[in-house]
PDB file of N, CA, C and O in Angstrom:
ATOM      1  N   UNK A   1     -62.915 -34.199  -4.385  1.00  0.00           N
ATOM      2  CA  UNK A   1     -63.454 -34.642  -3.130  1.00  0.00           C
ATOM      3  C   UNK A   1     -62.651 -34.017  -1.992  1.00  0.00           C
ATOM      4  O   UNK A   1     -61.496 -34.376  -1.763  1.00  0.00           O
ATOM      5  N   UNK A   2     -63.321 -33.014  -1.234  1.00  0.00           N
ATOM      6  CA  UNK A   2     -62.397 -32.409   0.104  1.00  0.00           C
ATOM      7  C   UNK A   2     -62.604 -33.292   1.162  1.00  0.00           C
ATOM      8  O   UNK A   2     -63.675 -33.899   1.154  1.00  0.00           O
ATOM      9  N   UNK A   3     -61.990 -33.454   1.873  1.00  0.00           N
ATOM     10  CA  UNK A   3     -62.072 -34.267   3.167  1.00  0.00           C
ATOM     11  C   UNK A   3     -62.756 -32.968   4.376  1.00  0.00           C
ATOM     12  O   UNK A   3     -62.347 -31.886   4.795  1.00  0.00           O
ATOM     13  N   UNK A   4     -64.002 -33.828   4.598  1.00  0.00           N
ATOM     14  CA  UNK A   4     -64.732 -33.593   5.686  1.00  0.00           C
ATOM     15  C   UNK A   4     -64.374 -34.090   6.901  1.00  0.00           C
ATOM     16  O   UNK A   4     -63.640 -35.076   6.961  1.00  0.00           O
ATOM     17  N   UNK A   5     -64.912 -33.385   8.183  1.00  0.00           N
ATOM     18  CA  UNK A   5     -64.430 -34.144   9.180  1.00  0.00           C
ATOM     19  C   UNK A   5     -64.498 -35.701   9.315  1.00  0.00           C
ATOM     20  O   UNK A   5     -63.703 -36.400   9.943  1.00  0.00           O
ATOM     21  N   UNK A   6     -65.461 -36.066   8.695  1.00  0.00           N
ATOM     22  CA  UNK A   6     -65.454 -37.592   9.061  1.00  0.00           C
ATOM     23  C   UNK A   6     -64.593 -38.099   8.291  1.00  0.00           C
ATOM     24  O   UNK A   6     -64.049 -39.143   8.650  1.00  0.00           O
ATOM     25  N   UNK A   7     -64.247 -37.498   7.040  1.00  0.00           N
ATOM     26  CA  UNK A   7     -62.821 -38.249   6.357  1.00  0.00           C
ATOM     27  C   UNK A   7     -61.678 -37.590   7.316  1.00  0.00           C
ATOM     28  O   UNK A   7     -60.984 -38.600   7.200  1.00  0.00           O
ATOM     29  N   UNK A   8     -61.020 -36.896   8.024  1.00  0.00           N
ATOM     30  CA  UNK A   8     -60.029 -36.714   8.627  1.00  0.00           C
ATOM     31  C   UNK A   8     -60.480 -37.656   9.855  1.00  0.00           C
ATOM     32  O   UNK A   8     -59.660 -38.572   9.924  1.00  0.00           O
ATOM     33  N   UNK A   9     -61.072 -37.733  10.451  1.00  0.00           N
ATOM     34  CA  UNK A   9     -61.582 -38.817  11.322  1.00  0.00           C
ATOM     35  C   UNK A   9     -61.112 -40.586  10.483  1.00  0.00           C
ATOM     36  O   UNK A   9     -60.743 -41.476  11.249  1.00  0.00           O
ATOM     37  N   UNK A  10     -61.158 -40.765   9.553  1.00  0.00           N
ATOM     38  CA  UNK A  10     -60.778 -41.884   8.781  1.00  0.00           C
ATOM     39  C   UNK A  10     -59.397 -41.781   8.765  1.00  0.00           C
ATOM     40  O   UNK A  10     -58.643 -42.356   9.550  1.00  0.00           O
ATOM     41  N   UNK A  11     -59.089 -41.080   7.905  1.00  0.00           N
ATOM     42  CA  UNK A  11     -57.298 -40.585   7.913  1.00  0.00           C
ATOM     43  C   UNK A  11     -56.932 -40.912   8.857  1.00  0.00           C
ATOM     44  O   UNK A  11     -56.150 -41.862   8.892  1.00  0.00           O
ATOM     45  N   UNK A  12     -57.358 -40.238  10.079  1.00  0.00           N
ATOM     46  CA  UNK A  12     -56.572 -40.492  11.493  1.00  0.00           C
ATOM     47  C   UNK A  12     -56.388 -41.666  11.837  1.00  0.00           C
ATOM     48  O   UNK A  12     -55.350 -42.186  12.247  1.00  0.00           O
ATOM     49  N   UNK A  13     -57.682 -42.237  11.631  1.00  0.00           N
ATOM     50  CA  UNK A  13     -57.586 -43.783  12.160  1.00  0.00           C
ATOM     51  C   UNK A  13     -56.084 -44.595  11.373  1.00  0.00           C
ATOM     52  O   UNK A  13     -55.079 -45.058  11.912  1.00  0.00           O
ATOM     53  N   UNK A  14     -56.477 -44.509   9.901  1.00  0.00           N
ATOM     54  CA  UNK A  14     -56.171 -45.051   9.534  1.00  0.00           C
ATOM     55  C   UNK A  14     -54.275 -44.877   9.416  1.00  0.00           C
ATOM     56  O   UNK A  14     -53.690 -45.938   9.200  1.00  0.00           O
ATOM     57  N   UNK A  15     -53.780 -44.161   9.493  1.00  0.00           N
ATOM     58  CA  UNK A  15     -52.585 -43.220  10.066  1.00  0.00           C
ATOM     59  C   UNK A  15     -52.389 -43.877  11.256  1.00  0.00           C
ATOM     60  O   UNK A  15     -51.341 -44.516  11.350  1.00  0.00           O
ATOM     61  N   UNK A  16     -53.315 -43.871  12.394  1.00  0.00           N
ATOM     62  CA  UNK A  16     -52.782 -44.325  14.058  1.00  0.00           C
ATOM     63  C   UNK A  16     -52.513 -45.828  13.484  1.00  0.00           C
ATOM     64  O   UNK A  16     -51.359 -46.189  13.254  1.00  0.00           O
ATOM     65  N   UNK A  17     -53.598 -46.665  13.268  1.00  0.00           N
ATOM     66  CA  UNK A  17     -53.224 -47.985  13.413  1.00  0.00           C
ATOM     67  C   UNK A  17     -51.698 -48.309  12.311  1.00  0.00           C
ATOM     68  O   UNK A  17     -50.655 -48.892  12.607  1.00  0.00           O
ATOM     69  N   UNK A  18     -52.148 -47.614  10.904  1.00  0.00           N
ATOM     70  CA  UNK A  18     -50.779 -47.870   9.988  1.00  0.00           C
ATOM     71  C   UNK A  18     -49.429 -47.945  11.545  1.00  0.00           C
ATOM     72  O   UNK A  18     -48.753 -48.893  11.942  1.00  0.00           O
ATOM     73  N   UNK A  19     -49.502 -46.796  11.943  1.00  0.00           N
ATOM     74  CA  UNK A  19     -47.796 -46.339  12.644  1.00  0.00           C
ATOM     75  C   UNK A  19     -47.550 -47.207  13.942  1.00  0.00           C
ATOM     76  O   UNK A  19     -46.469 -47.398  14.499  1.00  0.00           O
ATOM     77  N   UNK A  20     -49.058 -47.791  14.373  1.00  0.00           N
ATOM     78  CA  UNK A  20     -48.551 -48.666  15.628  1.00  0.00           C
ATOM     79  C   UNK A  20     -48.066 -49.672  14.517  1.00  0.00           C
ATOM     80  O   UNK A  20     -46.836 -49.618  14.529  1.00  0.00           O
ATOM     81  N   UNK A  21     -48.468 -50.511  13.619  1.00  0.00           N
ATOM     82  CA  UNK A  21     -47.618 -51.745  13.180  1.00  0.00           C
ATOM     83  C   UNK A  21     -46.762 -51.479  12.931  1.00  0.00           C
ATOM     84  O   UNK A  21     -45.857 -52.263  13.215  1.00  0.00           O
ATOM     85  N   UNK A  22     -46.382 -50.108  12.177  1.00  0.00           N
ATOM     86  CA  UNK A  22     -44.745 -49.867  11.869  1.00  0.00           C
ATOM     87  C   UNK A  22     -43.916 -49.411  12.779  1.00  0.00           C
ATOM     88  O   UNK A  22     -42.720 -49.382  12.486  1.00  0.00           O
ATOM     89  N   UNK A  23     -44.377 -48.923  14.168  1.00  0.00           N
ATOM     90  CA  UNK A  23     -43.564 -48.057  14.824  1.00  0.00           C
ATOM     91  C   UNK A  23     -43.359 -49.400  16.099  1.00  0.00           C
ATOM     92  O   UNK A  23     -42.395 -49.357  16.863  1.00  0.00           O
ATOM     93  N   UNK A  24     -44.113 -50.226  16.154  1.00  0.00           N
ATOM     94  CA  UNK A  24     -44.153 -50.934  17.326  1.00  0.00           C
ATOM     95  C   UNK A  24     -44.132 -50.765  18.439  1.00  0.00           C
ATOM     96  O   UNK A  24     -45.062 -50.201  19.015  1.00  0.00           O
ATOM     97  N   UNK A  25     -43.147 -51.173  19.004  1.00  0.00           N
ATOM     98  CA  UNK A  25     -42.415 -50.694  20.693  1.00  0.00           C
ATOM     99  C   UNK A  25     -43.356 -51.081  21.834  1.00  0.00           C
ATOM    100  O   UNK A  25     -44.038 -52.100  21.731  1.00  0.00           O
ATOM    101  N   UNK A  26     -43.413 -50.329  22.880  1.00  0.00           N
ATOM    102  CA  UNK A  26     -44.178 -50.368  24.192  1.00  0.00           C
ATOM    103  C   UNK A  26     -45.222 -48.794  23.861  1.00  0.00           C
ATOM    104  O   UNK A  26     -45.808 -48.295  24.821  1.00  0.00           O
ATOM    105  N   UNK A  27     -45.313 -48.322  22.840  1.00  0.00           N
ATOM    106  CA  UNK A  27     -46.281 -47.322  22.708  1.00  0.00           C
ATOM    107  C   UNK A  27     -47.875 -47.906  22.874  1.00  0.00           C
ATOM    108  O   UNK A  27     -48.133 -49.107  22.784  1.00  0.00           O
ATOM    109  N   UNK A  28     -48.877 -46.882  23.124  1.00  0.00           N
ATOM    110  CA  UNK A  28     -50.043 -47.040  23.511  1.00  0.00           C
ATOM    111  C   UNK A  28     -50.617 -47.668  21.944  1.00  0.00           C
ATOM    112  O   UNK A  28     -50.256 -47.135  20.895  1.00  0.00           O
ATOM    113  N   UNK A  29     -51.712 -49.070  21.978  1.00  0.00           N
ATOM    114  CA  UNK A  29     -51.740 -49.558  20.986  1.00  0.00           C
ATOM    115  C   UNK A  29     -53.332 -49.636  21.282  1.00  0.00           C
ATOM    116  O   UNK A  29     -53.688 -49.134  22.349  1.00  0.00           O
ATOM    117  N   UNK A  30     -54.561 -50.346  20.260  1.00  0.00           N
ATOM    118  CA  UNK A  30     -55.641 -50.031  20.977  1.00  0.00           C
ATOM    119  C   UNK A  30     -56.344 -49.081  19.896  1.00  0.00           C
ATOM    120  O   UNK A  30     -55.760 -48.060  19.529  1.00  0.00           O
ATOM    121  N   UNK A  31     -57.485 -49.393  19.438  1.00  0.00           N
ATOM    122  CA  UNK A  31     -58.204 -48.057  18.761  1.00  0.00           C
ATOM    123  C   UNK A  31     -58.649 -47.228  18.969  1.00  0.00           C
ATOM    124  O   UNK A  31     -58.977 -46.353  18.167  1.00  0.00           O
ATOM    125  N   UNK A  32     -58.857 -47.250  20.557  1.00  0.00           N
ATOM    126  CA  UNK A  32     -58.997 -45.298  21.014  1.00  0.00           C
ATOM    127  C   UNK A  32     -57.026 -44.727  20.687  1.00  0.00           C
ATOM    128  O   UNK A  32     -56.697 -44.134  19.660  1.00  0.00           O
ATOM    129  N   UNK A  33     -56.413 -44.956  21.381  1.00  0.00           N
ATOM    130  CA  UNK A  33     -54.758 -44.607  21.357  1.00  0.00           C
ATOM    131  C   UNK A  33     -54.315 -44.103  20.197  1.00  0.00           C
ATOM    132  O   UNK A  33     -53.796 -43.020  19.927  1.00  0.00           O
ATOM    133  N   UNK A  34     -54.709 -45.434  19.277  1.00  0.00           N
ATOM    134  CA  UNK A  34     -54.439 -45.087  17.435  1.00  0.00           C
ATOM    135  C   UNK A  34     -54.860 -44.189  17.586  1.00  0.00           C
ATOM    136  O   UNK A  34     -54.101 -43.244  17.799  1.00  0.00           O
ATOM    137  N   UNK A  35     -56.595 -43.923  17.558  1.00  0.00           N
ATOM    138  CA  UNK A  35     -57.328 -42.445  16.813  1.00  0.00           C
ATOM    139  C   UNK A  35     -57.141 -41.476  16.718  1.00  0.00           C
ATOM    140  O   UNK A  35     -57.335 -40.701  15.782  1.00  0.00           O
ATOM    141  N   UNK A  36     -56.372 -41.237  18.508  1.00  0.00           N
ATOM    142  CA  UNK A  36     -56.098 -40.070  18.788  1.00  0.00           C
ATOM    143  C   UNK A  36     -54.790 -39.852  18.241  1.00  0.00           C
ATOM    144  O   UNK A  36     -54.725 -38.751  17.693  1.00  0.00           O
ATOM    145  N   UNK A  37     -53.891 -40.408  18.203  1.00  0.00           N
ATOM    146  CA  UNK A  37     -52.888 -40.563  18.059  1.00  0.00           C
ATOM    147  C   UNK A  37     -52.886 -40.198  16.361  1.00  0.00           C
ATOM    148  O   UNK A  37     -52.032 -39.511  15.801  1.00  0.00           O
ATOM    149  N   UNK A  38     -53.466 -40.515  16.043  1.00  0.00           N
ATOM    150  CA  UNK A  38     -53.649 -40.330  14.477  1.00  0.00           C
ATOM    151  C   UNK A  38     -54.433 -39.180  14.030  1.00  0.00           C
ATOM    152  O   UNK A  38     -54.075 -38.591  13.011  1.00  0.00           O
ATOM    153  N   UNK A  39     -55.164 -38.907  14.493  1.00  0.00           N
ATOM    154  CA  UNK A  39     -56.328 -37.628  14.742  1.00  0.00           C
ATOM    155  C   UNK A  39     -54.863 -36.115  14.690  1.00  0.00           C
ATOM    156  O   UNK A  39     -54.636 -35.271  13.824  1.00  0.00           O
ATOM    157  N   UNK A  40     -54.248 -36.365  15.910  1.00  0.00           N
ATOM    158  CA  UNK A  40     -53.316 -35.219  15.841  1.00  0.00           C
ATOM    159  C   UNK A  40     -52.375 -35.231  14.786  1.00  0.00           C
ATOM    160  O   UNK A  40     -52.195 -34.325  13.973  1.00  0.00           O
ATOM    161  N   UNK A  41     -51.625 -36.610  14.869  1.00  0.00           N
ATOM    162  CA  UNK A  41     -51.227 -36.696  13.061  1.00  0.00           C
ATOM    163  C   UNK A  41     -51.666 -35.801  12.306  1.00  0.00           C
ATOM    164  O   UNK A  41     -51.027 -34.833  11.892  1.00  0.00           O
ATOM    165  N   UNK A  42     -53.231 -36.178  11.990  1.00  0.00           N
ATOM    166  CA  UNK A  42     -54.073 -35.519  11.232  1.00  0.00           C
ATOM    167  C   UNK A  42     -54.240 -34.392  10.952  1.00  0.00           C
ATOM    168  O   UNK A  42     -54.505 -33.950   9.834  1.00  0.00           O
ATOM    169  N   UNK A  43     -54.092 -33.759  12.021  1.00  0.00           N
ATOM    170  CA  UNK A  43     -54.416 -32.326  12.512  1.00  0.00           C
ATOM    171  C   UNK A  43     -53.185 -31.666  11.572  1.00  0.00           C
ATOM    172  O   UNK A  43     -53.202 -31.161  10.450  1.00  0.00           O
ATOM    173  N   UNK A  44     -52.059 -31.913  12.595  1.00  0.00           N
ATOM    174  CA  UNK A  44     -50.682 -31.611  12.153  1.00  0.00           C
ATOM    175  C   UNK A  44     -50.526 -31.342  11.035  1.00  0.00           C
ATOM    176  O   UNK A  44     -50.131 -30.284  10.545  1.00  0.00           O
ATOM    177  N   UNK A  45     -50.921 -32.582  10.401  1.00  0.00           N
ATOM    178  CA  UNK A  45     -50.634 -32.830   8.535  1.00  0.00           C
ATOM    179  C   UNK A  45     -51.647 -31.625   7.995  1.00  0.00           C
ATOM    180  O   UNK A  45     -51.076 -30.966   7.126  1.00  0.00           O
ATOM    181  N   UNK A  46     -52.690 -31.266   8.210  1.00  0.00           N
ATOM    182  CA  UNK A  46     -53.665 -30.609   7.412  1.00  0.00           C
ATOM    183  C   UNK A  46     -52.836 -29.071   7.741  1.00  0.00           C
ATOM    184  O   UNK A  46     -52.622 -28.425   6.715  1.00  0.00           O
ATOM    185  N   UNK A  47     -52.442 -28.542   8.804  1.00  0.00           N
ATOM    186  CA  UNK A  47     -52.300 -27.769   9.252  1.00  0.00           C
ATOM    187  C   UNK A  47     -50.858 -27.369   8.417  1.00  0.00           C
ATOM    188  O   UNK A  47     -50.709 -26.192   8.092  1.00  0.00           O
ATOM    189  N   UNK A  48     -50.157 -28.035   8.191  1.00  0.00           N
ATOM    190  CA  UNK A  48     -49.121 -28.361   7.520  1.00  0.00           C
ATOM    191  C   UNK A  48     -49.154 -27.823   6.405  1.00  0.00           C
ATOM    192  O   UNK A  48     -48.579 -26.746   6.241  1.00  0.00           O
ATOM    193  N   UNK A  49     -49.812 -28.426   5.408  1.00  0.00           N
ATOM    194  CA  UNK A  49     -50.421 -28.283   4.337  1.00  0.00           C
ATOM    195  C   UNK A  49     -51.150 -27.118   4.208  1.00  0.00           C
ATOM    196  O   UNK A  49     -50.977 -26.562   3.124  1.00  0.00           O
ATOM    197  N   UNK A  50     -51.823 -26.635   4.881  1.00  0.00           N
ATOM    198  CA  UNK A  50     -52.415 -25.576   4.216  1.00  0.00           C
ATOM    199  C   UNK A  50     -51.730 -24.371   4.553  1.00  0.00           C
ATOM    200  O   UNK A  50     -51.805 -23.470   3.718  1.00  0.00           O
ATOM    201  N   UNK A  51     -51.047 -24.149   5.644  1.00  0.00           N
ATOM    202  CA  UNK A  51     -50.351 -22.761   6.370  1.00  0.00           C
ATOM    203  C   UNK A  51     -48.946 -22.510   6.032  1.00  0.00           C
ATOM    204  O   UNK A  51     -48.461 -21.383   6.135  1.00  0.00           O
ATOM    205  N   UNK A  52     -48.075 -23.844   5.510  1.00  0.00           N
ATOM    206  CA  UNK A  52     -46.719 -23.953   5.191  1.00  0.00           C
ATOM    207  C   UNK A  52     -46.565 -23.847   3.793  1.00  0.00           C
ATOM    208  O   UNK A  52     -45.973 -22.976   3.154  1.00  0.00           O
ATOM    209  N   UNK A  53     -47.302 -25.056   3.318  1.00  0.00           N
ATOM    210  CA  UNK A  53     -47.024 -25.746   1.619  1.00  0.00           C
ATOM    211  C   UNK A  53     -48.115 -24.269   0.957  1.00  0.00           C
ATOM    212  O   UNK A  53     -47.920 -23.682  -0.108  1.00  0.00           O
ATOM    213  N   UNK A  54     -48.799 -24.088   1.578  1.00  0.00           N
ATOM    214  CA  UNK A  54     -49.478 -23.276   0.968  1.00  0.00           C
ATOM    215  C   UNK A  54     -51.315 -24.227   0.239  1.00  0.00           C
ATOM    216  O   UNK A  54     -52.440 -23.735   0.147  1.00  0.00           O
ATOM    217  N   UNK A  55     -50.950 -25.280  -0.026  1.00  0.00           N
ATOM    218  CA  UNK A  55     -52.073 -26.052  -0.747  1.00  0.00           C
ATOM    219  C   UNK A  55     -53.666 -25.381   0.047  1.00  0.00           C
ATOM    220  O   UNK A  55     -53.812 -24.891   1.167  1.00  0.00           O
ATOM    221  N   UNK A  56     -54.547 -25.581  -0.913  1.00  0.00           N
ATOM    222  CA  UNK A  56     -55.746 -25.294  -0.353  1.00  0.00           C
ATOM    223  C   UNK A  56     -56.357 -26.149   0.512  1.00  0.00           C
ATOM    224  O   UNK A  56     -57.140 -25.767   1.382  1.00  0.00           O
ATOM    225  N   UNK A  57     -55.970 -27.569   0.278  1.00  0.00           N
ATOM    226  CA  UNK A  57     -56.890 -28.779   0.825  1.00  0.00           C
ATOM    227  C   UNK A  57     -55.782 -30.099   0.079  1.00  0.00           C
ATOM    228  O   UNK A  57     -54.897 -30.212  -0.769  1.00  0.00           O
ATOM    229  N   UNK A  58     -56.533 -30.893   1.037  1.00  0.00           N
ATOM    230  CA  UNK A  58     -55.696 -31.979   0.529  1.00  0.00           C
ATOM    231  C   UNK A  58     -56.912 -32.770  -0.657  1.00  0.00           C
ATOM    232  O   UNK A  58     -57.974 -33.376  -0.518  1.00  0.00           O
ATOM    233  N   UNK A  59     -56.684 -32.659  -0.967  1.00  0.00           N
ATOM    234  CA  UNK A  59     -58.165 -33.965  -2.177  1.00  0.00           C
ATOM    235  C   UNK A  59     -58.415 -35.282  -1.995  1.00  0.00           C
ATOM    236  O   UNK A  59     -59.510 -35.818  -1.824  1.00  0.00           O
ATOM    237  N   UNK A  60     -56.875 -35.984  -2.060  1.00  0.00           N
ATOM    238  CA  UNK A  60     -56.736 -37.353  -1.834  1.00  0.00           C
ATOM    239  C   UNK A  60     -56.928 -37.535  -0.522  1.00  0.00           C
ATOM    240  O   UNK A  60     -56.504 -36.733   0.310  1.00  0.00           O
ATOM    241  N   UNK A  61     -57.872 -39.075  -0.089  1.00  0.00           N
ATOM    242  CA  UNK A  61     -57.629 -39.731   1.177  1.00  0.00           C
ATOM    243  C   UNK A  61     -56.587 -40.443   1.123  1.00  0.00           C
ATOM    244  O   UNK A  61     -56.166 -40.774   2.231  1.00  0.00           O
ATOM    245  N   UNK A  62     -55.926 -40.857   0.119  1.00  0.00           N
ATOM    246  CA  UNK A  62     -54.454 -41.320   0.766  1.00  0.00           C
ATOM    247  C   UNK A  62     -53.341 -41.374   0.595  1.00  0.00           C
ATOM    248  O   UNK A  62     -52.493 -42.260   0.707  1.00  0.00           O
ATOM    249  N   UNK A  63     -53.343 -39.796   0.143  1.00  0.00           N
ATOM    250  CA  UNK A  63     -52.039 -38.855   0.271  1.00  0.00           C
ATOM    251  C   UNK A  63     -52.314 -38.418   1.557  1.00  0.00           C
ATOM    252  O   UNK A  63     -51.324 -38.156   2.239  1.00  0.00           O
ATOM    253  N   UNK A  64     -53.084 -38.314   1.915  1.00  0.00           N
ATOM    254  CA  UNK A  64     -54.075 -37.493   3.521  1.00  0.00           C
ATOM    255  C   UNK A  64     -53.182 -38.479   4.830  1.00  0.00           C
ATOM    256  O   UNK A  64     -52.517 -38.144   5.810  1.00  0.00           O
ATOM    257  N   UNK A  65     -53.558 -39.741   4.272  1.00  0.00           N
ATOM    258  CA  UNK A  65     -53.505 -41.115   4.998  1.00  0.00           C
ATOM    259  C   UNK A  65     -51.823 -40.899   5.372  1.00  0.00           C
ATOM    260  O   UNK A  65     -51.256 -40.650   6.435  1.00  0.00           O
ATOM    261  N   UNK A  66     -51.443 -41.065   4.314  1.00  0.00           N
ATOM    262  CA  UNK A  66     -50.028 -41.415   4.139  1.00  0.00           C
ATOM    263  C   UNK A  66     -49.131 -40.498   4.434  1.00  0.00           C
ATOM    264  O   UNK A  66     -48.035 -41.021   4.635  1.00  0.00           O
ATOM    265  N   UNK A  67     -49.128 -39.005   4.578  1.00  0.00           N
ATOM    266  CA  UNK A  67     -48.517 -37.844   5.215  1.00  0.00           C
ATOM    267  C   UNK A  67     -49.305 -38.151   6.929  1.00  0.00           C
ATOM    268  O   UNK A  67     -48.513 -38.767   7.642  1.00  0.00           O
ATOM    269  N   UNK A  68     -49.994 -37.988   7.291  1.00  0.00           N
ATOM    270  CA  UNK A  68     -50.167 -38.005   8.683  1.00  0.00           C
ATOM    271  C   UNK A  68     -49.901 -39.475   9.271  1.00  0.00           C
ATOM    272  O   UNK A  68     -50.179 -39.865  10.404  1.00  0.00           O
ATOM    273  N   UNK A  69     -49.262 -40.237   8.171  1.00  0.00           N
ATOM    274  CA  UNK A  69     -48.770 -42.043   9.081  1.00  0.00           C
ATOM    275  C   UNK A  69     -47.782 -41.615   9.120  1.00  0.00           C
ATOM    276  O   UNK A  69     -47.294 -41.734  10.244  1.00  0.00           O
ATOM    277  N   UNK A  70     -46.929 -40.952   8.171  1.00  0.00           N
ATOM    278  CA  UNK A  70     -45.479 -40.476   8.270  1.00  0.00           C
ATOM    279  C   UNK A  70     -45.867 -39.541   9.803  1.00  0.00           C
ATOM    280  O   UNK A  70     -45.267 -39.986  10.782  1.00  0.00           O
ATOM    281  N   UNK A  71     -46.475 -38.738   9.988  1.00  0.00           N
ATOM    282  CA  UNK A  71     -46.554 -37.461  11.141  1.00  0.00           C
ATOM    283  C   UNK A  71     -46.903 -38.884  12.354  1.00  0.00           C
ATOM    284  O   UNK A  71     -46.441 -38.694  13.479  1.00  0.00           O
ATOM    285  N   UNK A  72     -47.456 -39.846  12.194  1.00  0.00           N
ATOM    286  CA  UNK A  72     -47.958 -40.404  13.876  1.00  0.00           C
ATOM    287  C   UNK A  72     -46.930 -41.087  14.107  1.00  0.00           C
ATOM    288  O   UNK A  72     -46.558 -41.246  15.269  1.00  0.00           O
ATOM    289  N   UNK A  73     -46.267 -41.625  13.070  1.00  0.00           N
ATOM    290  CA  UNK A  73     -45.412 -42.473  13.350  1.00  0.00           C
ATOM    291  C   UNK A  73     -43.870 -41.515  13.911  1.00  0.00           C
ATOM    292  O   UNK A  73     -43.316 -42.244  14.734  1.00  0.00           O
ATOM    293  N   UNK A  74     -43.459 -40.851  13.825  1.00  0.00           N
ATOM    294  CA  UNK A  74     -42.771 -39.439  14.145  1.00  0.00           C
ATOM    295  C   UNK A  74     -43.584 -39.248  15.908  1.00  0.00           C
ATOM    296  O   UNK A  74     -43.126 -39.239  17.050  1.00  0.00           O
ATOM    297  N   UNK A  75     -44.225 -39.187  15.635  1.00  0.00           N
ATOM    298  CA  UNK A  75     -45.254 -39.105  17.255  1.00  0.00           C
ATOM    299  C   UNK A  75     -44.799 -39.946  18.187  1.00  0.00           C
ATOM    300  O   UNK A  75     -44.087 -39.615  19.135  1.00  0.00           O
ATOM    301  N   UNK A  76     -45.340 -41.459  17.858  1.00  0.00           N
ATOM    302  CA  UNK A  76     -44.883 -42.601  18.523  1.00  0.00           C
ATOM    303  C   UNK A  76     -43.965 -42.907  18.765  1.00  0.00           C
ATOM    304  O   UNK A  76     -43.920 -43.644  19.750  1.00  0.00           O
ATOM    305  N   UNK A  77     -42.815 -42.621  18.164  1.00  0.00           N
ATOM    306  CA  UNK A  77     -41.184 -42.311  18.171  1.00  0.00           C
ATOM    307  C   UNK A  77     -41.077 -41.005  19.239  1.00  0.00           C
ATOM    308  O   UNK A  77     -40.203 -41.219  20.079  1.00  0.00           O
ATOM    309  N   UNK A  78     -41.583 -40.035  19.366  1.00  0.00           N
ATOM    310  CA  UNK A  78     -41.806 -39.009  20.469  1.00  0.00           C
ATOM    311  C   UNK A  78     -41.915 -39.961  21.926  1.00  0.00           C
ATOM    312  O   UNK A  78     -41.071 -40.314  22.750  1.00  0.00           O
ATOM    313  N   UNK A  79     -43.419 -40.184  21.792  1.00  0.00           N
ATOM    314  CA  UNK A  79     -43.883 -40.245  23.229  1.00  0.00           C
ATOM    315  C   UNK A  79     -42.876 -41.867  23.358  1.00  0.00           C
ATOM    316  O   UNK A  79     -42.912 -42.166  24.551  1.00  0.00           O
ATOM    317  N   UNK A  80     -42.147 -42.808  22.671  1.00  0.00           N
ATOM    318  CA  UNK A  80     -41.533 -43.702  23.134  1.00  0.00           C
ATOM    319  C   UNK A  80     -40.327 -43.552  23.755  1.00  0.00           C
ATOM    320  O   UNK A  80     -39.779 -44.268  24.592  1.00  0.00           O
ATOM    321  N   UNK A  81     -39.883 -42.239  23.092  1.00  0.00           N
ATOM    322  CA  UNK A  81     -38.404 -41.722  23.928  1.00  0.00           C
ATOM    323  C   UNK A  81     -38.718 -40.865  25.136  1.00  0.00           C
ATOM    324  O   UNK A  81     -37.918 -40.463  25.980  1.00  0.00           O
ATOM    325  N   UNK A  82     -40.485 -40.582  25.046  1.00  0.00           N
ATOM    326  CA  UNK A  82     -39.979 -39.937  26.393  1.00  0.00           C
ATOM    327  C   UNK A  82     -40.869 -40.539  27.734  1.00  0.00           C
ATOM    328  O   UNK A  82     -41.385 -39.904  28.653  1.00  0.00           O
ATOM    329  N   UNK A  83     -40.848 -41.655  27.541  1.00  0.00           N
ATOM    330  CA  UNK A  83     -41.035 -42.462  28.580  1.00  0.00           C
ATOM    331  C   UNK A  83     -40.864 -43.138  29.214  1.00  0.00           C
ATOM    332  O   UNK A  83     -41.114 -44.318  28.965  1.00  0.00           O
ATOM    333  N   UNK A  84     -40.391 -42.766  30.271  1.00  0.00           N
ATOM    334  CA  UNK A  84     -39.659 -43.171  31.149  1.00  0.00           C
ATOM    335  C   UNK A  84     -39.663 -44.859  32.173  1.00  0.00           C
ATOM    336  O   UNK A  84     -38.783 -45.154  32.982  1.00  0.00           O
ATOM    337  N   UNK A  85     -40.572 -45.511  31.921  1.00  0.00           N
ATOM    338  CA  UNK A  85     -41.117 -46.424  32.455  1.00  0.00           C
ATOM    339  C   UNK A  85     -40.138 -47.629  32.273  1.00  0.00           C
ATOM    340  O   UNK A  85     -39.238 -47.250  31.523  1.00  0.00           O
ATOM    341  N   UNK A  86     -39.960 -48.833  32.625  1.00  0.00           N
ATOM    342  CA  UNK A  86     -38.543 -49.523  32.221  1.00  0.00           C
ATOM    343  C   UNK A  86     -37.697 -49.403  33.249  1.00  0.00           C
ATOM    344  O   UNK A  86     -36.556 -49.857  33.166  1.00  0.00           O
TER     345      UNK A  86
END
């Protein structure tokens, strides 16, 4: 099973919301915020995977899931240090 856009569209989601519960903080929370937020995860991770690791595709949705929660959550830890607000 390759992941189509609408499964990386899932991934993402499911990646954004995973990393807001784990990452917490004052980061943007919300299921547009997640998506996107997870979407680039997403991106990242595939991009990752196929240009670095070499792999053709990822197969699993949640090895998919679970490498780009590791990548959003890495994100959210980004945009929390660099905001300045406080």
């Amino acid at each position: 099973m390759d992941l189509t856009f609408v499964g990386w569209i899932v991934v993402g989601l499911i990646a954004g919301i995973v990393s807001g519960i784990i990452a917490g903080g004052r980061t943007a929370r919300g299921v547009l915020p997640s998506l996107v937020i997870g979407l680039i995860a997403a991106v990242i991770t595939g991009w990752v995977m196929t240009e670095i690791v070499g792999s053709d595709t990822l197969t699993s949705i949640w090895v998919s899931a679970l490498l780009a929660t590791v990548a959003a959550i890495v994100i959210r830890l980004i945009i929390g240090a660099l905001s300045f607000g406080d």
